[in-house]
Backbone as CSV, one residue per row, in Angstrom:
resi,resn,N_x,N_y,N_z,CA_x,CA_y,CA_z,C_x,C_y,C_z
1,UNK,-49.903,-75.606,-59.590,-50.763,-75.238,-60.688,-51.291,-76.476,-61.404
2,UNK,-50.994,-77.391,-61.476,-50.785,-79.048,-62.380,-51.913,-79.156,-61.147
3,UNK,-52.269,-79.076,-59.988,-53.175,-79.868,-59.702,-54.740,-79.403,-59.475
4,UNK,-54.200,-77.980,-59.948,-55.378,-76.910,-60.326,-56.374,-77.616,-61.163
5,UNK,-55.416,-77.738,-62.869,-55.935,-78.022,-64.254,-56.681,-79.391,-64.052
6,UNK,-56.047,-79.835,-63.207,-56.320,-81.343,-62.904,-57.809,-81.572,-62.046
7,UNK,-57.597,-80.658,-61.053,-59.509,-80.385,-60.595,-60.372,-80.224,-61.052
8,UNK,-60.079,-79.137,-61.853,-60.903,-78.433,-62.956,-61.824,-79.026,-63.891
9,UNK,-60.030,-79.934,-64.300,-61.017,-81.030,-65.758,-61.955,-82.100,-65.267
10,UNK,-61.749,-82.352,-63.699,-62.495,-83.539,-63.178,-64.116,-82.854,-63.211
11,UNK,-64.147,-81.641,-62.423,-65.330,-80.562,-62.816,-66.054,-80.848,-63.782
12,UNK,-65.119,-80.312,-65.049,-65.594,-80.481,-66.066,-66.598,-81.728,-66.747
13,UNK,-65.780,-83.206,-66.559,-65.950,-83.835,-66.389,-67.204,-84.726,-65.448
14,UNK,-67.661,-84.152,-64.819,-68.692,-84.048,-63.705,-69.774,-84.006,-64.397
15,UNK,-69.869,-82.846,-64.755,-71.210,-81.760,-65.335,-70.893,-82.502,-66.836
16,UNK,-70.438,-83.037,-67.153,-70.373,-83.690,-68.689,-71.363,-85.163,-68.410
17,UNK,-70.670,-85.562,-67.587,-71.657,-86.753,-67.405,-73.056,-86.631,-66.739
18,UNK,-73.250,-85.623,-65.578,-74.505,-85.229,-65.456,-75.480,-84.889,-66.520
19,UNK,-74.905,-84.171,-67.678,-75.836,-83.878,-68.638,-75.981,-85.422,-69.805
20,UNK,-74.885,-85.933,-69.731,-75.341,-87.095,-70.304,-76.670,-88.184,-69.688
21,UNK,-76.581,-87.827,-68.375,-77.558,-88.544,-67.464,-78.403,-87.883,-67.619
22,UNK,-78.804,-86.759,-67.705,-79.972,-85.721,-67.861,-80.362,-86.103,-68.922
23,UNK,-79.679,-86.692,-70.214,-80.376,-86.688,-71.184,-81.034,-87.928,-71.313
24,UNK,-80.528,-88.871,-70.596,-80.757,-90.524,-70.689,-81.577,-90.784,-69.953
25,UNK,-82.420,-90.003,-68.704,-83.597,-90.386,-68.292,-84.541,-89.230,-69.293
26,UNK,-84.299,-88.325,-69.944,-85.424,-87.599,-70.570,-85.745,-88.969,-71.807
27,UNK,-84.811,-89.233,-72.311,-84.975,-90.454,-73.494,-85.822,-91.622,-73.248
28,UNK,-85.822,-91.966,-71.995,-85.956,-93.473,-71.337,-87.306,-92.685,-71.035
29,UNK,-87.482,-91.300,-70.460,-89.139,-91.386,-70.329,-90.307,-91.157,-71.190
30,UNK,-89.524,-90.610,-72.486,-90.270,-90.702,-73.387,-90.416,-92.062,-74.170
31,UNK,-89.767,-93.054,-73.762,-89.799,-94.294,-74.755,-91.295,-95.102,-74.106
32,UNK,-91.495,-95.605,-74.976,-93.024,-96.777,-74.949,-92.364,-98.415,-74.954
33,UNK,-92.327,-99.023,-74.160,-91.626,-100.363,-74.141,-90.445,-100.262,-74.383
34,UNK,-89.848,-98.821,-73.840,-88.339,-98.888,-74.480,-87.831,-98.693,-75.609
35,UNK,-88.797,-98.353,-76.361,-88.921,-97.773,-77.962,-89.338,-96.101,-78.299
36,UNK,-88.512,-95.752,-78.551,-88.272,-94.344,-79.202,-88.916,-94.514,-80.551
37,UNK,-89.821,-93.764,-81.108,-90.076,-93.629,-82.472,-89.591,-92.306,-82.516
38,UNK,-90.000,-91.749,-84.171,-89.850,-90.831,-84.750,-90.722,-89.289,-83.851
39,UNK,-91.824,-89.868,-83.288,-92.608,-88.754,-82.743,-92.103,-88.915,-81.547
40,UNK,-92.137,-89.640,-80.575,-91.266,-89.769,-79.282,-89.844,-89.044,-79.190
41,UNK,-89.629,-89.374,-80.062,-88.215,-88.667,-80.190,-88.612,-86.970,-80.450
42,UNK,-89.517,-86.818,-81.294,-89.514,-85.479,-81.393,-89.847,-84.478,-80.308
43,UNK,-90.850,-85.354,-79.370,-91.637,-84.802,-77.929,-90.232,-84.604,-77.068
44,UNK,-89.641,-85.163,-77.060,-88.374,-85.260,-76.151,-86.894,-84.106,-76.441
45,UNK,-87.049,-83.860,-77.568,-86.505,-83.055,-78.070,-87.245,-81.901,-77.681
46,UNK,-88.221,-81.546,-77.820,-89.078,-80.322,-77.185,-88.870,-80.359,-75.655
47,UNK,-89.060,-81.283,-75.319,-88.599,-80.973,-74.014,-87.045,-80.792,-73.560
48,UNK,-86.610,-81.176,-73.927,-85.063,-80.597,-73.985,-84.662,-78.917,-74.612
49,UNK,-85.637,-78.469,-75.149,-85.882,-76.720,-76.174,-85.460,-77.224,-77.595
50,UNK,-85.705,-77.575,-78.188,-85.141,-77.825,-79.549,-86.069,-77.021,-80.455
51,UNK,-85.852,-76.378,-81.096,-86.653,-75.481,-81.903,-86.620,-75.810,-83.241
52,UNK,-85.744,-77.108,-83.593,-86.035,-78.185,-84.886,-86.572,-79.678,-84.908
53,UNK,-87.099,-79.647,-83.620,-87.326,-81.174,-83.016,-87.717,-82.120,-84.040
54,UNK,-88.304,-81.682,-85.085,-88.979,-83.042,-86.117,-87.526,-83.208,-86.704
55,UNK,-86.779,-82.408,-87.268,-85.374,-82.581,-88.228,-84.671,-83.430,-86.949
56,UNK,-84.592,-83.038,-85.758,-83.428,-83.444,-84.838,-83.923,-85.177,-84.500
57,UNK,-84.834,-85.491,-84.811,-85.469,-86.355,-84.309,-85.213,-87.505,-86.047
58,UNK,-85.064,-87.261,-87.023,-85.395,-87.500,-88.197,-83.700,-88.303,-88.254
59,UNK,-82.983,-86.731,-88.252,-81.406,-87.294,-87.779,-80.650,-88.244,-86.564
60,UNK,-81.589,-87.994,-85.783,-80.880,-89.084,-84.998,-81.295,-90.152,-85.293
61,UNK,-82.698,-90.713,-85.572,-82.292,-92.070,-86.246,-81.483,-92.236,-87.020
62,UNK,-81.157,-91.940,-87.980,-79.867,-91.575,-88.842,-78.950,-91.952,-89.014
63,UNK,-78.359,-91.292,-87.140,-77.068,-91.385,-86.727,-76.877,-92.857,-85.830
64,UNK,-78.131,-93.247,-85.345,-78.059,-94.149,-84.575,-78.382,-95.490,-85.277
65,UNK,-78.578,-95.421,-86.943,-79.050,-96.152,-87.690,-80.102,-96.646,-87.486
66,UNK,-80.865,-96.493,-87.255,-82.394,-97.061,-87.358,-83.426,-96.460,-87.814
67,UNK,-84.485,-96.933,-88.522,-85.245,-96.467,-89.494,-86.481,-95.787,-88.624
68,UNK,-86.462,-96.634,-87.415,-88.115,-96.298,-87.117,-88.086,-96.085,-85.558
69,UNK,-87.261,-96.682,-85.043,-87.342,-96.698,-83.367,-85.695,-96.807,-83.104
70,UNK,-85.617,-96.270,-82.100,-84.155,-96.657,-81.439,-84.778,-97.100,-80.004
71,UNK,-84.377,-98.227,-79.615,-84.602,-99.120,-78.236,-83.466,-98.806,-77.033
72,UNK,-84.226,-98.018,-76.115,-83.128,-96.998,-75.084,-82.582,-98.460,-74.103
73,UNK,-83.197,-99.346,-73.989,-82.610,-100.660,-73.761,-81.478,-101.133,-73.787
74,UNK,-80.794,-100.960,-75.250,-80.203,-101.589,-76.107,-78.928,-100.180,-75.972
75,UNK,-77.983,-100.418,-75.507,-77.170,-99.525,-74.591,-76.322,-98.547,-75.737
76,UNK,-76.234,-99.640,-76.618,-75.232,-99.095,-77.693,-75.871,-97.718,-78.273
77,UNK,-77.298,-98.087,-78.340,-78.674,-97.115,-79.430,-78.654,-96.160,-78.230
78,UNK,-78.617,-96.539,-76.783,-78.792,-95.004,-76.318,-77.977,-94.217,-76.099
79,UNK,-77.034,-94.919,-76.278,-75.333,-93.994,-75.957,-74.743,-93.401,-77.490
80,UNK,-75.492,-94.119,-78.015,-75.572,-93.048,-79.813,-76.262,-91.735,-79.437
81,UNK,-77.395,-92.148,-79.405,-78.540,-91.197,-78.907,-78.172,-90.083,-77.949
82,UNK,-77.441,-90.514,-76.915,-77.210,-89.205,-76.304,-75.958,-88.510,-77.280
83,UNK,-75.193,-89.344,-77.108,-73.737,-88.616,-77.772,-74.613,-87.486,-78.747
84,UNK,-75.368,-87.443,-79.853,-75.864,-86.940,-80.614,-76.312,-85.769,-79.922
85,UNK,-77.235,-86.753,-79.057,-78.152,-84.935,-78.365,-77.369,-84.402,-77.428
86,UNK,-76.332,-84.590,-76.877,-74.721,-84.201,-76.127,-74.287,-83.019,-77.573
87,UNK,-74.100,-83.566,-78.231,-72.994,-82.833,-78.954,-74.150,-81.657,-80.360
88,UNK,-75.301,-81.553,-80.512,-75.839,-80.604,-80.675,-75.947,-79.654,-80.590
C-alpha cells in the first residue's frame, strides 16, 4: 500500500509541474522583451479564463513586487508569477 501513496503523489506531482509549465510559456508569450506589463498581464490572464483579469493582473504585480512590469527573464519574478497564478 506505501508504494501505492507513493505513485500517486509522484502523479500528482507530475500534473503540478505541467501546469506550472503551462503557465510559464502562456506568461513568456505574452511578454514584449520579456516584460509583462499591467495589460499583458491582463491579456494572459484571459487567456488562461480569468473572469477578473484587470484585478488579477493589478495583484500580481503586487505579489511579485513590481509596480509596472514583471521581467519573465528574471526567474525569481516568474516563479512569483506563476506560484500566484498556480495557487488562484
Amino acid at each position: 500500500m506505501a508504494s501505492r501513496v507513493g505513485f500517486m503523489g509522484h502523479k500528482s506531482k507530475e500534473r503540478k509541474d505541467d501546469r506550472k509549465d503551462k503557465l510559464s510559456e502562456v506568461f513568456k508569450s505574452y511578454a514584449a522583451n520579456g516584460l509583462l506589463d499591467k495589460e499583458r498581464l491582463k491579456e494572459a490572464f484571459l487567456h488562461l479564463g480569468s473572469a477578473m483579469s484587470y484585478h488579477q493582473a493589478e495583484e500580481a504585480l503586487r505579489v511579485v513586487g513590481k509596480t509596472y512590469n514583471i521581467n519573465v527573464k528574471d526567474e525569481t519574478e516568474l516563479n512569483a508569477l506563476i506560484n500566484y497564478a498556480y495557487n488562484k
